[in-house]
N, C-alpha and C positions, 0 to 999 in steps of 0.2 A: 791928891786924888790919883790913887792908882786902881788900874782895872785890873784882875788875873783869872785867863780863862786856860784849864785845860784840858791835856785830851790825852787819849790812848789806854785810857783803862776799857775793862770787858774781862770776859770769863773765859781763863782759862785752865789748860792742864795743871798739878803738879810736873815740876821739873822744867818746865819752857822758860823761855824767856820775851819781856814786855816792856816797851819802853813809852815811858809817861813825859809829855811837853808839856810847859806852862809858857804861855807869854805874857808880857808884863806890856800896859798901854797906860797913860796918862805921862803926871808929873814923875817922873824919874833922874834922880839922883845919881849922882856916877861913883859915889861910896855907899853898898848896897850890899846886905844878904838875903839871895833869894833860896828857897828851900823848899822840903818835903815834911809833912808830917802827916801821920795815919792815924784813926782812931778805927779801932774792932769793937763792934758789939762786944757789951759787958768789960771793957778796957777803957784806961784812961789812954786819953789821946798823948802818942810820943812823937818825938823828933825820929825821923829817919832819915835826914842828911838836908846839912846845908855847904853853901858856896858863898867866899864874899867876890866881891868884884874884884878884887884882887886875884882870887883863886883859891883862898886857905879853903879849904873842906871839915868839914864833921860828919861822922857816920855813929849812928846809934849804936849800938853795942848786938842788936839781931838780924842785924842789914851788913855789918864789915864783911869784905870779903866775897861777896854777893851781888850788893847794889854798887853804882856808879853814879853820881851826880856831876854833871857840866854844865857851860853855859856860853852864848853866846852872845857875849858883850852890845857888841852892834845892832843884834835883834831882839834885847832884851828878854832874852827865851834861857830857860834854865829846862835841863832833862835827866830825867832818872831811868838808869839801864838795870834792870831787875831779871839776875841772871837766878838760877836753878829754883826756882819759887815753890814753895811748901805753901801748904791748906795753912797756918797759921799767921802768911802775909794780906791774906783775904782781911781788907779796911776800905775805908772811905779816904782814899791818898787827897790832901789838901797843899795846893800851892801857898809860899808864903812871902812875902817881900817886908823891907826892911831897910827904912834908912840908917847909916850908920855914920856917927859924927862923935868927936871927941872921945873916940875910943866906944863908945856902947849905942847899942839898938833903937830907934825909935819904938813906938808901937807897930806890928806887923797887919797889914793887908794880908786876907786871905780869901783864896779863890774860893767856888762853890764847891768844888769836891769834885772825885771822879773815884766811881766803883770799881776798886779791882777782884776777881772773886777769885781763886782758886783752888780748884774740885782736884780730890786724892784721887 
């Protein structure tokens, strides 16, 4: 049983920058990927970065370069830093958690969403 609530989306300029927390409450596992993924109107929902407890990273292919995901072990909080953002990062950002054992994924938990919009 894991809870995922986060926070820091809202609407903003193109070009700013917006930083998204997740924190992760329940049963938690200390071999874990916690991440980000975004679904846009009329778009299938992708991966825009994850982190395992270890640290290895993954970044989507329209985020490298741009977003930053970390996390903070102790407080079970993972963050996405969402630096020069363009009208087509505007989705529904979803936190996601993830036990990991013998090399692969469980099923993921996933938070309720949080609106990021950004206006050209």
């Amino acid at each position: 049983q894991v809870q995922l609530v986060e926070s820091g989306g809202g609407l903003v300029q193109a070009g700013v920058s917006l930083t998204l927390s997740c924190a992760a409450s329940g049963i938690i596992f200390g071999g874990n990927v916690m991440g980000w993924y975004r679904q846009a109107p009329g778009k299938q929902r992708e991966l825009v970065a994850d982190i395992a407890s270890g640290g290895t990273t993954n970044y989507g292919d329209s985020v490298k370069g741009r977003f930053t995901i970390s996390r903070d072990n102790a407080k079970n909080t993972v963050y996405l830093q969402m630096n020069s953002l363009k009208p087509e990062d505007t989705a529904v950002y979803y936190c996601t958690y993830a036990r990991v054992r013998w090399g692969h994924k469980d099923a993921m938990y996933w938070g309720q969403g949080t609106q990021v919009t950004v206006s050209s």
